[in-house]
C-alpha beads as a LAMMPS data file, in Angstrom:
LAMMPS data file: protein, C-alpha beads

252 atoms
251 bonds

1 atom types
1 bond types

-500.0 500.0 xlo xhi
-500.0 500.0 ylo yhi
-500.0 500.0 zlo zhi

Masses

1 110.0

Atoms # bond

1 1 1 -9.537 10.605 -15.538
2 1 1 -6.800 7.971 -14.758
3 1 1 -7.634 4.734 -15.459
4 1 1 -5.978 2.869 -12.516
5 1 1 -3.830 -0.202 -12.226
6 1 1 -4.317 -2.857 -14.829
7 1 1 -2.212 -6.255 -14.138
8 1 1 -2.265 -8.797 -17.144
9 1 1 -0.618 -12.555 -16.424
10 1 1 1.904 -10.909 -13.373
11 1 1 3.978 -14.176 -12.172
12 1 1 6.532 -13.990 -9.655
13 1 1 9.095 -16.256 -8.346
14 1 1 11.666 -16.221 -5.849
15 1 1 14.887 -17.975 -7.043
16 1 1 13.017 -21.396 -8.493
17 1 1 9.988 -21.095 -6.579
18 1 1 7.173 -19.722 -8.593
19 1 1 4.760 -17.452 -5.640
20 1 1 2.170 -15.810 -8.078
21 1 1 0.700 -17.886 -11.235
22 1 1 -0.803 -15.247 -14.099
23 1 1 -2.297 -12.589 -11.736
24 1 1 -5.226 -10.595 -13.889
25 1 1 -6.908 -7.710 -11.995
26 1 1 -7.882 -4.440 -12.395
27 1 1 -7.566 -1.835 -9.569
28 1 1 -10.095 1.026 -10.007
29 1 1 -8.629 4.569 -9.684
30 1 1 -10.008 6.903 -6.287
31 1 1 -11.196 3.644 -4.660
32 1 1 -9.456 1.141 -2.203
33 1 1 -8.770 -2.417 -3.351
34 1 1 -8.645 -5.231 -0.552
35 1 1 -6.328 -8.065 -0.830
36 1 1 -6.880 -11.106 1.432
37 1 1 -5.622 -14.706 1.926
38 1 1 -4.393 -17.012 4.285
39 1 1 -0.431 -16.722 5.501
40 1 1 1.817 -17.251 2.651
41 1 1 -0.684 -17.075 -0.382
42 1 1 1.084 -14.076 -1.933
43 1 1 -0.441 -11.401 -1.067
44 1 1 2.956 -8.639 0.199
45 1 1 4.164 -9.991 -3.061
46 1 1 1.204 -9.153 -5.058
47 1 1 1.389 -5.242 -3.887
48 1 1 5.487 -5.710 -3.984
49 1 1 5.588 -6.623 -7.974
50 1 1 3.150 -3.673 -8.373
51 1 1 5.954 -0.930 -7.651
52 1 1 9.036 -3.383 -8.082
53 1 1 9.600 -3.527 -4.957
54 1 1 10.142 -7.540 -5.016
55 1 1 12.894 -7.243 -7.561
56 1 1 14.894 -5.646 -4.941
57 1 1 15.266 -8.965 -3.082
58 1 1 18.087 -11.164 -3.760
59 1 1 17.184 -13.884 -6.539
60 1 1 13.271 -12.320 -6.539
61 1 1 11.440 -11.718 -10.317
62 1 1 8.460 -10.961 -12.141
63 1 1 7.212 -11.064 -15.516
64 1 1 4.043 -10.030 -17.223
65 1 1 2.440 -6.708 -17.150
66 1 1 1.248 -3.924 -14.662
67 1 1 0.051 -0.840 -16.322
68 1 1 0.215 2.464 -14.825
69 1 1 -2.909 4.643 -16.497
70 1 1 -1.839 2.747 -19.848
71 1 1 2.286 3.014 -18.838
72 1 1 3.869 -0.573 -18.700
73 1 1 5.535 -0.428 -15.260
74 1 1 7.980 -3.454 -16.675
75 1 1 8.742 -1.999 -19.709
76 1 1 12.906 -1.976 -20.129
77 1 1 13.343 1.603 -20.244
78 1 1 11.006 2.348 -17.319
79 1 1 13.168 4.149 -14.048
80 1 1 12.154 1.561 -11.187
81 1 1 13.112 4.459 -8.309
82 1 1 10.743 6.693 -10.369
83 1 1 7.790 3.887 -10.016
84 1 1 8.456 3.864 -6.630
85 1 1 7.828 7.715 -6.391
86 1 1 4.463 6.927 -8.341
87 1 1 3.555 3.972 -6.587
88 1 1 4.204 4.828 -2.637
89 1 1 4.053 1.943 0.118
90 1 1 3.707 1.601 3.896
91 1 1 4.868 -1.760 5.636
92 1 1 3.046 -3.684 8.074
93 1 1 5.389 -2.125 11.000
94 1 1 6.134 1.161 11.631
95 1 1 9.513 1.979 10.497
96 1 1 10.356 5.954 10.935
97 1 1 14.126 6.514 10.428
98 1 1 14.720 6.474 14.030
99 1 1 17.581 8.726 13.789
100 1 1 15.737 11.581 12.144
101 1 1 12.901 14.200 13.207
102 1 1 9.558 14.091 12.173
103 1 1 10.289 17.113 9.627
104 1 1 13.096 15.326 8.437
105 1 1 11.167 12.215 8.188
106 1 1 8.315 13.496 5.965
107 1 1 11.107 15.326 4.124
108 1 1 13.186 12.708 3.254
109 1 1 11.567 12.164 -0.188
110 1 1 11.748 15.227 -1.051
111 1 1 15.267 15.450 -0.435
112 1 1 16.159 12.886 -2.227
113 1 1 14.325 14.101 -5.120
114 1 1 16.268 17.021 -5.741
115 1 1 13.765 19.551 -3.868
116 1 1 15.945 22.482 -2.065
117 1 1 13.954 25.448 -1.268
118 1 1 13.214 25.286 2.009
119 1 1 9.634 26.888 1.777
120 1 1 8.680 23.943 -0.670
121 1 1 9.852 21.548 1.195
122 1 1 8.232 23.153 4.931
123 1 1 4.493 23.751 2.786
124 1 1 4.743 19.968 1.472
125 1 1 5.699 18.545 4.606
126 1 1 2.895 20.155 6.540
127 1 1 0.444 19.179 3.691
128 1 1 1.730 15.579 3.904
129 1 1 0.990 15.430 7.858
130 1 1 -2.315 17.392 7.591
131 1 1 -3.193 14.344 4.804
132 1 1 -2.225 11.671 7.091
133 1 1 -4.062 13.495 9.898
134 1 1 -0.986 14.339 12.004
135 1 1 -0.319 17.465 11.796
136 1 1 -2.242 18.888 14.996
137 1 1 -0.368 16.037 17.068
138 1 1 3.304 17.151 15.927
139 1 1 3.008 21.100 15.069
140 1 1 4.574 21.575 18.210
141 1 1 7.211 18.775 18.182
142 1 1 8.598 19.002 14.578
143 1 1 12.115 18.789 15.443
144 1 1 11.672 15.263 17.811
145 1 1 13.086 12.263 17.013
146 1 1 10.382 10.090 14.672
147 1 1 11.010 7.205 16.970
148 1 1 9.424 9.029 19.989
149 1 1 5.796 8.984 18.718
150 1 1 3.502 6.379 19.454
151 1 1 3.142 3.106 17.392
152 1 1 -0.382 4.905 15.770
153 1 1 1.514 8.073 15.312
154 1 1 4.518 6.599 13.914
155 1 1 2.475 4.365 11.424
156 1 1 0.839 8.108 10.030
157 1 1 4.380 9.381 9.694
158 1 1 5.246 6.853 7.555
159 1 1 2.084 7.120 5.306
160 1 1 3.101 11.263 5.595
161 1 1 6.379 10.426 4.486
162 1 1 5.206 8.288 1.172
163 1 1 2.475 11.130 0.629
164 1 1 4.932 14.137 0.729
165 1 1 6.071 13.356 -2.777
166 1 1 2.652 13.160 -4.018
167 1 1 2.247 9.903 -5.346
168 1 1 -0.302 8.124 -7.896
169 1 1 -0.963 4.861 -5.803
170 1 1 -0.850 4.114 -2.140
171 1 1 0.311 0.414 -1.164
172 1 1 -0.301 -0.704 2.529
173 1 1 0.587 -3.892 3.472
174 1 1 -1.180 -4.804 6.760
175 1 1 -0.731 -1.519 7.759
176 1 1 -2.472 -1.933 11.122
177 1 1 -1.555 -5.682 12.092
178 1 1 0.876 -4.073 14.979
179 1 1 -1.410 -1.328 15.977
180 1 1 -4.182 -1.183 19.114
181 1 1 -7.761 -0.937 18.085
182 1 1 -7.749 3.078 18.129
183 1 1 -4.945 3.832 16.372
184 1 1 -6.359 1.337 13.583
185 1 1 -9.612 3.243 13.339
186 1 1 -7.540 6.136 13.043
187 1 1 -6.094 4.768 10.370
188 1 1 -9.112 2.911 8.939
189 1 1 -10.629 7.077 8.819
190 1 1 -7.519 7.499 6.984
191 1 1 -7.898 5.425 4.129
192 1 1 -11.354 6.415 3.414
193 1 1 -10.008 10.230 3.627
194 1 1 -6.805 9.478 1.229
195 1 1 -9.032 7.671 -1.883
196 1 1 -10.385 11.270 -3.048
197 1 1 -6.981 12.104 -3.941
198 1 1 -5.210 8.391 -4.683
199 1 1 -5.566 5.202 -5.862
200 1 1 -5.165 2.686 -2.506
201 1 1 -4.058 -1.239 -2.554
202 1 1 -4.525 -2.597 1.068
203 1 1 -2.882 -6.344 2.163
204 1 1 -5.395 -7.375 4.966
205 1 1 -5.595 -10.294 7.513
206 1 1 -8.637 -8.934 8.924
207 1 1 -11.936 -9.538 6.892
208 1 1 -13.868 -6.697 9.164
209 1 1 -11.426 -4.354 8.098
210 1 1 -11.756 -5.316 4.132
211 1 1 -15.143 -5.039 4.483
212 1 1 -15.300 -1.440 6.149
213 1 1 -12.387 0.319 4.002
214 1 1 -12.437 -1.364 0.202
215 1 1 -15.082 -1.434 -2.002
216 1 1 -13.292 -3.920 -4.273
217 1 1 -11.463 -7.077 -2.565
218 1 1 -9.169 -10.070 -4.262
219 1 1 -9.351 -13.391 -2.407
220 1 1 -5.329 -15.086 -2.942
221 1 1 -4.685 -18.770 -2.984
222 1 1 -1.604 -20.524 -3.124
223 1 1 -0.560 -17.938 -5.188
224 1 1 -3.297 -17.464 -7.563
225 1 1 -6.277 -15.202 -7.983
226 1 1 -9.256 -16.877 -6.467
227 1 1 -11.772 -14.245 -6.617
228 1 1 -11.827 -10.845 -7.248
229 1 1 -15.556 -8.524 -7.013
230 1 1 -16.998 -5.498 -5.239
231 1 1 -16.325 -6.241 -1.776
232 1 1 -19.791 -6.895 -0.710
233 1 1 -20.139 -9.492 -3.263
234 1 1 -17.424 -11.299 -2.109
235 1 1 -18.540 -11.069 1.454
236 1 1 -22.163 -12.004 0.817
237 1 1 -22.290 -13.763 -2.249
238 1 1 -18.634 -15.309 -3.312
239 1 1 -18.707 -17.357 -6.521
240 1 1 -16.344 -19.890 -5.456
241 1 1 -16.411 -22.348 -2.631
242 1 1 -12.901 -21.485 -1.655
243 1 1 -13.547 -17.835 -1.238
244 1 1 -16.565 -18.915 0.924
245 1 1 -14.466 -20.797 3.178
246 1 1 -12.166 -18.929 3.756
247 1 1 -14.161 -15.737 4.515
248 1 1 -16.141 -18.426 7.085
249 1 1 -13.354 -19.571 8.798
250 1 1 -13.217 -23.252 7.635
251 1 1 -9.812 -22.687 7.236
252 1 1 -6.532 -19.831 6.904

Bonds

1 1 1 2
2 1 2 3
3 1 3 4
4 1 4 5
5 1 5 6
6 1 6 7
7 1 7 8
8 1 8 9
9 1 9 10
10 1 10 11
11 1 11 12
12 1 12 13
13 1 13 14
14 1 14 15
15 1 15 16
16 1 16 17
17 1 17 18
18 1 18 19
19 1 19 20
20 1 20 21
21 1 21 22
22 1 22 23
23 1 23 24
24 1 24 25
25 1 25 26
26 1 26 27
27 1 27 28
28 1 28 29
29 1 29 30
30 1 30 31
31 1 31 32
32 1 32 33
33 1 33 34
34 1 34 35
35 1 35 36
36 1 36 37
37 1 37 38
38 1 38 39
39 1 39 40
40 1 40 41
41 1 41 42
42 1 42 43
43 1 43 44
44 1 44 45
45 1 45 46
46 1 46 47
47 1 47 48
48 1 48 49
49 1 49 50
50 1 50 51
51 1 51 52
52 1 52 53
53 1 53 54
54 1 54 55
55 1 55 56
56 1 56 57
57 1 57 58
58 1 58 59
59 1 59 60
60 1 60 61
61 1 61 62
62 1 62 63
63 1 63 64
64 1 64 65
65 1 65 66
66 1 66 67
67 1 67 68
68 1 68 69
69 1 69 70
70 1 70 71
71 1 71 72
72 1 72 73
73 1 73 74
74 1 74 75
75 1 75 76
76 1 76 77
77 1 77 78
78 1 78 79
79 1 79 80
80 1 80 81
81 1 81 82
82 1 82 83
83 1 83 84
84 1 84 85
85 1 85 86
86 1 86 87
87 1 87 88
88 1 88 89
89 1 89 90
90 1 90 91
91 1 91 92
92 1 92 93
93 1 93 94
94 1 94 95
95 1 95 96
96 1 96 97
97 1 97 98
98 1 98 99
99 1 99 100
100 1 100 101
101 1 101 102
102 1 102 103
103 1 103 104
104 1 104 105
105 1 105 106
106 1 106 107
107 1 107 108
108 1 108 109
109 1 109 110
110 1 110 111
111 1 111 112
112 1 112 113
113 1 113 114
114 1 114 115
115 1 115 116
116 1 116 117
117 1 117 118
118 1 118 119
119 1 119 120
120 1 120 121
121 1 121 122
122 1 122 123
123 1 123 124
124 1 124 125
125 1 125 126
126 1 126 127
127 1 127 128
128 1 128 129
129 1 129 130
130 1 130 131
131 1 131 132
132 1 132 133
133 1 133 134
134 1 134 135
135 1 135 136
136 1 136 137
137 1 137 138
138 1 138 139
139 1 139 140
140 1 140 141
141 1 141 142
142 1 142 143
143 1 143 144
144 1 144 145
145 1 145 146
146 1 146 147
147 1 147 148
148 1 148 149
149 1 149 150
150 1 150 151
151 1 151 152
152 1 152 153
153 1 153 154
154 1 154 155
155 1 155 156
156 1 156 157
157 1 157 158
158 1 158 159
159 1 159 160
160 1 160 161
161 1 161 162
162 1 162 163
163 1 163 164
164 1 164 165
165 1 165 166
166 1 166 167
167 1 167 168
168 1 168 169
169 1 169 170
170 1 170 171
171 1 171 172
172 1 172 173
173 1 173 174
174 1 174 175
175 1 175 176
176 1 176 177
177 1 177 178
178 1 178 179
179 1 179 180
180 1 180 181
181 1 181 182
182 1 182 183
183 1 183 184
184 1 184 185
185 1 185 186
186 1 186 187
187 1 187 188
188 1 188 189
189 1 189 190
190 1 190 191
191 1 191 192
192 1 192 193
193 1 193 194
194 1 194 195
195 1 195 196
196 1 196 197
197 1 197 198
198 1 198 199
199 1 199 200
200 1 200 201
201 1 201 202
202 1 202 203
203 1 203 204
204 1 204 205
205 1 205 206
206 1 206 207
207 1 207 208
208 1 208 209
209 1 209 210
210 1 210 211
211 1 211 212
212 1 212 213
213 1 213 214
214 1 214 215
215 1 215 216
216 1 216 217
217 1 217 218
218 1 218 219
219 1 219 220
220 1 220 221
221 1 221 222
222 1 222 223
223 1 223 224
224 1 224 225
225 1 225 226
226 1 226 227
227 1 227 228
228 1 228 229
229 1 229 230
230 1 230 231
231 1 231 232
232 1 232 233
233 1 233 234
234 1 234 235
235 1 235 236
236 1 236 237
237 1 237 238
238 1 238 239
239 1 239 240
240 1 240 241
241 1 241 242
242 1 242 243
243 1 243 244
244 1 244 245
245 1 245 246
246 1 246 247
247 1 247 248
248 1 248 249
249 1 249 250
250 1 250 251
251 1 251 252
């Protein structure tokens, strides 16, 4: 069985500014993994170092160690674009390519991976959109622009699209912060669906929602690691007076 994510003293800085301060967590495999904080604590960049995603940005860097079922994600002769194939993420807004159709959307991956044969590429985008429940909205409508779905629909195309090339690890970051209440249960239904078959990381502003979808939640501070327990423990019973007040509204 995989053995999850392990991180071991992750720091991260952009330019001079240091944003994370010797991270040490382990994400269990099949099982979702809240992160919460107040604005700014380092949260996106927490989930960002964990499929190199925050190197990308200008003057951004990370050092220490996130390991990938025992692989060293920042080991020198690691492929970041392949990490990013094992390690898929969906951003806190929607963002379909707006000039492609939903096929072509969910496809895109694939495409880009090398995959040609066009029966391949139809069976993997119809199991990506029956995954992100989907498919029995869009059957019909395969060849419409991505951009034409609703804001709830558009968010499951993107999780479709990072699911069509079967990845290890699922990063959301605040995937539902733009979304009406339905669409976010939908999505919420989602999540608990999607950790049979993957390992999830959810960024969360919304403590009912860390509570409902994680069974294991990390409480960020000024860019350290507060807390981190089975969710209920840190809901009921934090061990640390910060964690407490945050969850209780004295402040964030």
């Amino acid at each position: 069985m995989a053995d999850g994510i392990r991180v071991k003293q992750l720091q991260a800085w952009f330019g001079t500014v240091q944003v994370l301060h010797g991270i040490d967590l382990t994400v269990a495999p099949n099982r979702v993994t809240a992160i919460i904080g107040p604005s700014g604590c380092g949260k996106s960049t927490f989930i960002r170092c964990l499929n190199r995603m925050h190197e990308v940005i200008p003057g951004a860097r990370a050092q220490g160690q996130v390991l990938l079922n025992g692989e060293d994600l920042y080991d020198p002769t690691v492929d970041p674009v392949q990490i990013r194939r094992r390690i898929g993420m969906v951003f806190q807004r929607p963002n379909p390519f707006p000039t492609m159709s939903v096929f072509d959307n969910v496809a895109a991956g694939l495409r880009l991976d090398g995959v040609r044969n066009r029966g391949l590429v139809q069976d993997a985008v119809e199991r990506a959109l029956r995954q992100a429940a989907l498919w029995d909205e869009v059957k019909d409508t395969l060849a419409t622009s991505g951009a034409s779905l609703s804001g709830g629909q558009q968010q499951r195309l993107c999780i479709a699209r990072a699911l069509a090339v079967t990845p290890e690890v699922l990063l959301m970051d605040e995937p539902c912060s733009a979304l009406d209440p339905i669409a976010t249960a939908k999505i919420e239904e989602l999540i608990v669906e999607l950790k049979r078959e993957l390992t999830i990381v959810i960024v969360t502003h919304n403590m009912q929602q860390a509570a409902r979808v994680s069974e294991a939640t990390g409480f960020f501070l000024m860019g350290e690691l507060v807390e981190f327990d089975e969710t209920t423990r840190i809901f009921t019973n934090p061990n640390d007076r910060r964690t407490e007040d945050y969850i209780t509204g004295r402040f964030g």
